[in-house]
C-alpha positions as CSV (number, residue, x, y, z in Angstrom):
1,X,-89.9,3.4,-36.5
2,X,-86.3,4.8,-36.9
3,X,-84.5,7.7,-36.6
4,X,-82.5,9.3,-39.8
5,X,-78.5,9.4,-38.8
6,X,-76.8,10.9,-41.9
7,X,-78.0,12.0,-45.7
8,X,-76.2,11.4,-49.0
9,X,-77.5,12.2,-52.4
10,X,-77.9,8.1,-52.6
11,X,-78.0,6.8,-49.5
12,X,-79.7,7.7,-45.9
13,X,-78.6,5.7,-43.0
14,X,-81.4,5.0,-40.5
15,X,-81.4,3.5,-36.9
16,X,-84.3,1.3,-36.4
17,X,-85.9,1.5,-32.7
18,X,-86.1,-1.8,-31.6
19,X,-85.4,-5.4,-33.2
20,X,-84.9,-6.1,-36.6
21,X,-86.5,-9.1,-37.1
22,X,-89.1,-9.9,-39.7
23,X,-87.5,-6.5,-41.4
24,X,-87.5,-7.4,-45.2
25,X,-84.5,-6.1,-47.2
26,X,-86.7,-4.4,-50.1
27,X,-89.1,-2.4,-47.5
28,X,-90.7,0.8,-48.6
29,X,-89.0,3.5,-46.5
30,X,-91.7,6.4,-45.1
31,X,-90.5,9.7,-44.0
32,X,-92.3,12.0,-41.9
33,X,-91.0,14.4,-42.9
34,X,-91.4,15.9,-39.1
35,X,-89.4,15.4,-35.6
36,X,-91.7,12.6,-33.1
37,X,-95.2,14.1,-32.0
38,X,-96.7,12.3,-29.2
39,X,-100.7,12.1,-28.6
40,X,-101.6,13.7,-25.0
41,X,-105.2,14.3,-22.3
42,X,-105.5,14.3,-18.8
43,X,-105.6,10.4,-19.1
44,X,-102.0,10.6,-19.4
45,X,-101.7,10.7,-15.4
46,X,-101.0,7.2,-13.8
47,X,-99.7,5.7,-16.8
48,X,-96.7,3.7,-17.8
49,X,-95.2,3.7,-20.9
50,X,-91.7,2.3,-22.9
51,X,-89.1,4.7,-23.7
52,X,-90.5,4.8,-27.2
53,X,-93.9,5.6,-25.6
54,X,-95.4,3.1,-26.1
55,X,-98.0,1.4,-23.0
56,X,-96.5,-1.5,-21.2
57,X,-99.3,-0.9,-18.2
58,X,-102.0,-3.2,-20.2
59,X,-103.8,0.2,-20.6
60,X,-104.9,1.3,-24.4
61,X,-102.7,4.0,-26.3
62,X,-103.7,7.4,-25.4
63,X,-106.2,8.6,-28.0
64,X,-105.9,12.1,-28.9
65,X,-105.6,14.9,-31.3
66,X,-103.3,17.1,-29.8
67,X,-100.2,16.1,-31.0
68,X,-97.1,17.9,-29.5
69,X,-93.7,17.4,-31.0
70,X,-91.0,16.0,-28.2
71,X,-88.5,18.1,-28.6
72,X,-90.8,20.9,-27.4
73,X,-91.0,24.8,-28.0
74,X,-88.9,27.3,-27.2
75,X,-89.6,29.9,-24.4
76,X,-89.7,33.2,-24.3
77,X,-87.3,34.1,-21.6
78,X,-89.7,37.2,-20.7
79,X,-92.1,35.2,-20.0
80,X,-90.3,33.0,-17.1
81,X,-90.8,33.8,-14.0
82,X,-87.8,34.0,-11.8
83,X,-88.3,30.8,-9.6
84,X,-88.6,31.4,-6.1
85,X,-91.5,29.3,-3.8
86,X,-89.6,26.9,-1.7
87,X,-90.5,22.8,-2.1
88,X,-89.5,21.4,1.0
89,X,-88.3,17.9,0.3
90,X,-88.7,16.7,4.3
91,X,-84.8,16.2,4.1
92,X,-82.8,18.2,6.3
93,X,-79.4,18.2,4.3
94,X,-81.6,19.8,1.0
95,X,-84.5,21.9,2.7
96,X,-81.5,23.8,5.2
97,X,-78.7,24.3,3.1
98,X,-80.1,23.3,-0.4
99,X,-83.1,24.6,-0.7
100,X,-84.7,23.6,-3.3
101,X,-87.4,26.4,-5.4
102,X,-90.1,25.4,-7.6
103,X,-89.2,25.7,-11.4
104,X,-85.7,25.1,-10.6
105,X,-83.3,22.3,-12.0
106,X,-81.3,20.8,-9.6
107,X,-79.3,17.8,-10.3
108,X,-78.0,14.9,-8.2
109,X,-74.1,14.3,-8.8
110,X,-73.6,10.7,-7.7
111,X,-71.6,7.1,-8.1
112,X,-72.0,3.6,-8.8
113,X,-73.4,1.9,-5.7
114,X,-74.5,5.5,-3.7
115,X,-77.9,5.3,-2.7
116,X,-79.3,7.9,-5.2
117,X,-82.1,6.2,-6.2
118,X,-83.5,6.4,-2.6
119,X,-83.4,9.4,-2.3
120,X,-85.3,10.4,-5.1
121,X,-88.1,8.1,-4.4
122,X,-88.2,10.1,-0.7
123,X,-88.1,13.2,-2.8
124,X,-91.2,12.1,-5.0
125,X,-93.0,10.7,-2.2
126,X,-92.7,14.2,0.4
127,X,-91.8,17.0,-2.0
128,X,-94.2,19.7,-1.1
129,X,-94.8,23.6,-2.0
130,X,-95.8,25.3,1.4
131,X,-98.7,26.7,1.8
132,X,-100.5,24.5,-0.7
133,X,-102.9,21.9,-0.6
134,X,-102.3,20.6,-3.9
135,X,-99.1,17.6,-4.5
136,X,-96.3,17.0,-6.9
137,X,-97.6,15.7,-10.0
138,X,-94.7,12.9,-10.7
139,X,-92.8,12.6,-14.4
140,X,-90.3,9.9,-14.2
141,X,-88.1,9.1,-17.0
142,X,-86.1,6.0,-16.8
143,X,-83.1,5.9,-18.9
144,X,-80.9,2.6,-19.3
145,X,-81.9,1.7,-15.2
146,X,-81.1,-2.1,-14.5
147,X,-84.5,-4.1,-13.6
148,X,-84.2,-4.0,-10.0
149,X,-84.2,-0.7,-10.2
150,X,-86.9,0.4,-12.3
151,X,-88.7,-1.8,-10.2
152,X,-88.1,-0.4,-6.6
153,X,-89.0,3.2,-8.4
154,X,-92.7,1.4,-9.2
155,X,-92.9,-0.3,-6.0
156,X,-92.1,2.6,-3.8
157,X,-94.7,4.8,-6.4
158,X,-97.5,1.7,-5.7
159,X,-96.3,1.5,-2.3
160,X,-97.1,5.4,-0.9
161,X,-100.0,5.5,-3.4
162,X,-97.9,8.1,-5.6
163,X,-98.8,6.2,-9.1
164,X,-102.5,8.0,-9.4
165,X,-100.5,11.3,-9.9
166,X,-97.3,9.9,-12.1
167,X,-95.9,9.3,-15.1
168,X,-93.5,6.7,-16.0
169,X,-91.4,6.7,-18.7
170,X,-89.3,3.7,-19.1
171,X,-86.3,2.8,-21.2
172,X,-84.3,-0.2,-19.8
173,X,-80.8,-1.3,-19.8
174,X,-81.3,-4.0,-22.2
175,X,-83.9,-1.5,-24.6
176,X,-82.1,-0.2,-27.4
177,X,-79.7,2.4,-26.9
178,X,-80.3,5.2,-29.4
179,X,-84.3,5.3,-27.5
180,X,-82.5,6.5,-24.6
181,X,-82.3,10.0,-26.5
182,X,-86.1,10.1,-27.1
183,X,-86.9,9.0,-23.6
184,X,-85.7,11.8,-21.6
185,X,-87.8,14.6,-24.1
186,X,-91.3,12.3,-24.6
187,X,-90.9,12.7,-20.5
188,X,-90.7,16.5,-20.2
189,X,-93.3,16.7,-23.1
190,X,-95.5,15.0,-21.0
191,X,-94.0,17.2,-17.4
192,X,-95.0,20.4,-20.2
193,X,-98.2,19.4,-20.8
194,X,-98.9,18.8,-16.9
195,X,-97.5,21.5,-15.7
196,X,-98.7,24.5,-18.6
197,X,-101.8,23.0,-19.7
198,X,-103.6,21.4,-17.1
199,X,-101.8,23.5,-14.4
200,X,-100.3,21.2,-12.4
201,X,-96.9,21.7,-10.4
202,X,-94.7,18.8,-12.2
203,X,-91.6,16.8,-10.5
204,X,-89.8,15.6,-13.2
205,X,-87.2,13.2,-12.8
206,X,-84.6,11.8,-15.3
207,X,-82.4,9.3,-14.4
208,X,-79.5,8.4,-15.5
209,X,-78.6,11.5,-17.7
210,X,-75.2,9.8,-18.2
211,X,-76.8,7.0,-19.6
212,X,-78.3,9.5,-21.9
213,X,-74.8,11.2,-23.2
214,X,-73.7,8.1,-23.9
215,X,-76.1,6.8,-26.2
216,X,-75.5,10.4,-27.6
217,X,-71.2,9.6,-28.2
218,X,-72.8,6.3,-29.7
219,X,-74.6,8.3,-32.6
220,X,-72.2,10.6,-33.0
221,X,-69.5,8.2,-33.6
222,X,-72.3,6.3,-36.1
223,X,-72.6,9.6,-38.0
224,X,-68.6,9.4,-38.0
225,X,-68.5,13.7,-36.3
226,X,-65.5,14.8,-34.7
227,X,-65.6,13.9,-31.6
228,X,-64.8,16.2,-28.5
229,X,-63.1,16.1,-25.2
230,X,-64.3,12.5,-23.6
231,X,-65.2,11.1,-27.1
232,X,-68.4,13.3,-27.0
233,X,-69.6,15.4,-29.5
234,X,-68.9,18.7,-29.9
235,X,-72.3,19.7,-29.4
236,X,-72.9,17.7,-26.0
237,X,-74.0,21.1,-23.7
238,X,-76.5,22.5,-26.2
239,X,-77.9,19.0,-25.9
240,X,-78.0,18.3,-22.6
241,X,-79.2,22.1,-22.3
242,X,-82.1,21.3,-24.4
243,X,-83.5,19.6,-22.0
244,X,-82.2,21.1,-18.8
245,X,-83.8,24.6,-20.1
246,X,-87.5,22.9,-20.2
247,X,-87.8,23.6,-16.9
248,X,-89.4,26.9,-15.3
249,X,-92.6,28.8,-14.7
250,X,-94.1,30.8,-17.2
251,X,-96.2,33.8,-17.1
252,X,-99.8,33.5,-16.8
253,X,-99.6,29.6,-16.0
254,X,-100.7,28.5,-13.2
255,X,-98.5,25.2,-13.0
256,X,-94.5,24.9,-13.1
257,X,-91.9,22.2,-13.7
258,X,-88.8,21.2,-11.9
259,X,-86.5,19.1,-12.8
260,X,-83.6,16.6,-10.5
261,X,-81.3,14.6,-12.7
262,X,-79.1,12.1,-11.7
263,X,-75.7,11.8,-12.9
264,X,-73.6,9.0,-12.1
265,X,-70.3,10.7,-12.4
266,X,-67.8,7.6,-13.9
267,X,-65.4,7.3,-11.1
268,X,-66.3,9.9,-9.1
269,X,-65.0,12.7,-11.4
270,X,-66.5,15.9,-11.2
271,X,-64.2,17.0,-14.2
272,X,-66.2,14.4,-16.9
273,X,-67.6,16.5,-19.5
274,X,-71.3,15.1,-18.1
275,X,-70.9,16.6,-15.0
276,X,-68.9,19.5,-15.8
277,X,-71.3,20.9,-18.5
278,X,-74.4,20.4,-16.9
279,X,-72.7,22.5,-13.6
280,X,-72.7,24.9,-16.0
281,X,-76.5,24.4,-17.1
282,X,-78.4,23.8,-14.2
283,X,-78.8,25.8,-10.8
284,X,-76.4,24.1,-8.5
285,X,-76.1,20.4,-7.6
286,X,-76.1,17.7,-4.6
287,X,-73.2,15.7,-4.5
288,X,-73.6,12.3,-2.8
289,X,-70.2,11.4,-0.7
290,X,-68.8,7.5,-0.7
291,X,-67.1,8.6,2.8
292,X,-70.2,9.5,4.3
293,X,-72.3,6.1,2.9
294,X,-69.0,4.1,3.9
295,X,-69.9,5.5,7.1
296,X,-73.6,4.3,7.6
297,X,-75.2,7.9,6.9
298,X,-78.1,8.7,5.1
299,X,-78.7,10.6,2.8
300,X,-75.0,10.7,2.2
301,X,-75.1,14.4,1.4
302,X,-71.7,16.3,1.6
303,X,-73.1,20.1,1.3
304,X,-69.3,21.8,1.2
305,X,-68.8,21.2,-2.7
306,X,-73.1,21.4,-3.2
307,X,-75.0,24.4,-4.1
308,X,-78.2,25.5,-4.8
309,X,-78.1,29.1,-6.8
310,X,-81.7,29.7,-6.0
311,X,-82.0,29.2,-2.2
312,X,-82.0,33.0,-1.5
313,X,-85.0,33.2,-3.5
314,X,-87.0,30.9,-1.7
315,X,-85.9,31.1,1.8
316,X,-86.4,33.8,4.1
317,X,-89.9,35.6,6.2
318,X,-92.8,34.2,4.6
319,X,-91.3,31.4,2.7
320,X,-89.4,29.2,5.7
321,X,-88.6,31.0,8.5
322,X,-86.2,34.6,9.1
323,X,-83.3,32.8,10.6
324,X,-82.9,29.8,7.9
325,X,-80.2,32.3,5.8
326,X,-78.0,32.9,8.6
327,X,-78.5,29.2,10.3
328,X,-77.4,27.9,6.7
329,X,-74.9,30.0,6.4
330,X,-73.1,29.2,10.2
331,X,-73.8,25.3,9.0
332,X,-71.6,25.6,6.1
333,X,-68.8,27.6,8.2
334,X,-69.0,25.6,11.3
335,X,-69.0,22.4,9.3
336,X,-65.7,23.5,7.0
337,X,-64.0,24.2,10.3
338,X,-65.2,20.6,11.7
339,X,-64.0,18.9,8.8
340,X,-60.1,21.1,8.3
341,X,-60.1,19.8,12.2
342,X,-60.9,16.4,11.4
343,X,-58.2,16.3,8.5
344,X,-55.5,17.8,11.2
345,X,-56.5,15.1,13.9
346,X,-55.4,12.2,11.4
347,X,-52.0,14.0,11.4
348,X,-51.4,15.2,15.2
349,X,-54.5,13.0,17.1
350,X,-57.5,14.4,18.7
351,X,-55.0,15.4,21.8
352,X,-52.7,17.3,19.5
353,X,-55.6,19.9,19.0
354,X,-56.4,23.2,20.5
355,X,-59.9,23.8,22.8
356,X,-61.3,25.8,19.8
357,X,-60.6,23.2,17.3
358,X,-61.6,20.4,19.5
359,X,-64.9,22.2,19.8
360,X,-65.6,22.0,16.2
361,X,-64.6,18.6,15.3
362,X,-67.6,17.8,17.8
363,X,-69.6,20.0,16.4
364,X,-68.5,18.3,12.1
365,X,-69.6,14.5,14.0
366,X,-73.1,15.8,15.8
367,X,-73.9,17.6,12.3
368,X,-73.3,14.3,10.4
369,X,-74.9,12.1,13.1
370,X,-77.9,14.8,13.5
371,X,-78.4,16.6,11.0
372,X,-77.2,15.1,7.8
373,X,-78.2,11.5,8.5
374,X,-82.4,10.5,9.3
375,X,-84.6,7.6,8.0
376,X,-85.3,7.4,4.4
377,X,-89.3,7.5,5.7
378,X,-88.8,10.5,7.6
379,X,-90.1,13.2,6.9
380,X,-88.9,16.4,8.5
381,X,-90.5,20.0,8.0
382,X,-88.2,22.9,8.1
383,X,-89.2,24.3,11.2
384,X,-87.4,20.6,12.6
385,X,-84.7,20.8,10.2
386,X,-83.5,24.4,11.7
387,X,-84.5,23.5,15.2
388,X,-82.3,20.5,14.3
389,X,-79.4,22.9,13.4
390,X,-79.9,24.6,16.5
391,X,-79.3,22.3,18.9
392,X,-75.9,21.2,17.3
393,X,-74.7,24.8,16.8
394,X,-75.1,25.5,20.7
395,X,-72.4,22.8,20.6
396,X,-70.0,26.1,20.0
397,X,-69.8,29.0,22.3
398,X,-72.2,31.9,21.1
399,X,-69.0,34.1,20.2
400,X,-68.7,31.6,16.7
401,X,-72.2,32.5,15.7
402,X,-70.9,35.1,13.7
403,X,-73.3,34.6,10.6
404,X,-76.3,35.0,12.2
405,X,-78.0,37.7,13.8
406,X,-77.9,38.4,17.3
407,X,-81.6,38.9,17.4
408,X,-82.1,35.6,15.9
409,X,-79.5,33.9,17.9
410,X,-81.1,35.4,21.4
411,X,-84.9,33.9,19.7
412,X,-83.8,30.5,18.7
413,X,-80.6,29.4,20.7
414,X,-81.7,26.6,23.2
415,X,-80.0,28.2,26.0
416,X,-82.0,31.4,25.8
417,X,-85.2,29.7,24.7
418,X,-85.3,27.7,28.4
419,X,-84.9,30.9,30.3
């Protein structure tokens, strides 16, 4: 199989998935006149396949007639539903101040040698809609991964007994390159399927997305297009939103799919046109911190520069619990404070710093020792995450609890809970 680059009146230039060996010069070229279509049933589930879709599980193809074309079809936006059931992930940094909401897309910003890839697996293995019974059905598309780590993904899967209910698509570093930009679409064709025909709630996750753009600057150059900022082509964002956009809940299905990327920004810039553009597409972020891995904590979650644009949705009465807004909110204030305290410190030492400020450079280290770091097989509910939050904001005197409400303050606050 190939894929048509470029179109002349005598010529078409075709990249060939896979090797070229045993290709004779004078074959008869087929065209098909039609983008990939991909065969797909229920027996999809617990599956492994290449990044061409092919099975490298020593399982038979998947027979079917349904054919559905990977580049999928185009939703309504009427019929989405605006996202808003909370998933809580069993980590403290995401479920408190990140929430997470199902249908949403929210990316993982991270570097070379962060431990991003552990804290996805955590995420496949605990991620859980409250009030439901039923789990995660698992999409993961692998894209350009190093061995090792395609393997620890299928270890940890085997491991927690997750592969029964997953999906794995897998293009490797040493695959061909141009597969990489089929990989990441036969994945959410399968997540679609899941999710709005069998009525399943889908985790898809898509890893490396940078690996991705790059195969995507590799065509474009091959098709010789005028390149844009970063050597990428002009057209990068309406790419990458092509399959950022797949995500969602529609009316009238039961199921839904939401997406985390992982983005390995190259040298930690948040500026790279990767980064930067899919900011733009997707519902927030989690940026992974080199200071805070240096340091021995994980997940190495710095919330200041994350966001999640659909927390208010899925937080609140009914969803977590009434004071999670507020709590989250006084996190993020306290914790700035903490850390402009901890900058000024460097300059004048510990001594050189007033009472107040004192107070909340103990409160930025309990935060990061309590709340921000735990074990990567511990899982937390949000009712411990916010009772976690708690205990380190009675670390400052009640008159800094200024973003939450007194009534919530006088309900939760340890000192007035052991009265």
């Amino acid at each position: 199989m190939g894929r048509v680059l470029d179109v002349s009146k005598n010529v078409a230039v075709i990249q060939v998935f896979g090797g070229e060996m045993g290709l004779q010069a004078d074959s008869i070229i087929k065209f098909s006149g039609s983008a990939m279509r991909i065969p797909l049933s229920d027996e999809v589930l617990g599956r492994m396949f290449s990044g061409m879709y092919e099975p490298i599980d020593g399982i038979s193809a998947i027979s079917s007639e349904d054919l559905r074309d990977i580049n999928g079809s185009p939703i309504n936006p009427k019929a989405r539903v605006y996202p808003n059931n909370f998933i809580q992930t069993g980590i403290s940094t995401i479920d408190g101040c990140l929430s997470l909401v199902r249908g949403q897309k929210l990316p993982i910003f991270s570097e070379s040698g962060l431990p991003h890839n552990r804290i996805l697996a955590q995420i496949a293995r605990q991620a859980t809609v409250r009030g439901e019974a039923e789990e995660f059905a698992l999409v993961f598309s692998a894209m350009g991964l190093k061995h090792d780590e395609a393997q620890f993904f299928i270890d940890e899967f085997k491991k927690f007994g997750v592969t029964d209910r997953s999906v794995v698509i897998m293009n490797l570093a040493d695959d061909p390159a141009i597969e990489r930009l089929l990989t990441p679409r036969i994945a959410l064709t399968v997540a679609e399927y899941l999710a709005y025909d069998l009525g399943m709630h889908v985790l898809a996750i898509l890893s490396d997305m940078t690996n991705y753009a790059e195969s995507l600057r590799e065509m474009s150059a091959a098709r010789e297009e005028v390149p844009g900022k970063g050597g990428y082509p002009g057209y990068l964002y309406s790419d990458l939103a092509s399959n950022y956009e797949r995500a969602g809940i529609i009316i009238g299905k039961k199921g839904s799919l939401t997406q985390m990327p992982i983005l390995t920004m190259p040298g930690g810039d948040l500026r790279h046109p990767i980064p930067d553009l899919s900011g733009y597409i997707t519902e927030g972020q989690v940026i992974l911190d080199k200071t805070l891995n240096a340091r021995g904590i994980y997940p190495p979650i710095n919330i200041l520069p994350s966001l999640s644009r659909l927390m208010r949705k899925g937080i609140g009465i009914g969803k977590t619990r009434e004071d999670h807004g507020g709590v989250s909110d006084q996190l993020y204030d306290a914790y700035s404070r903490g850390m402009r305290a901890r900058d000024l410190a460097r300059i004048v030492g510990e001594m050189g710093l007033s009472d107040r400020e004192r107070r909340f450079l103990k409160f930025a280290d309990e935060f990061e020792k309590k709340f921000v770091s735990q074990g990567e097989y511990e899982n937390r509910s949000i009712e411990e995450s916010l009772d976690i939050a708690w205990e380190i904001l009675s670390v400052l005197p009640e008159g800094e609890l200024v973003r939450i409400k007194e009534d919530y303050v006088k309900k939760y606050h340890p000192q007035y809970k052991k009265m």
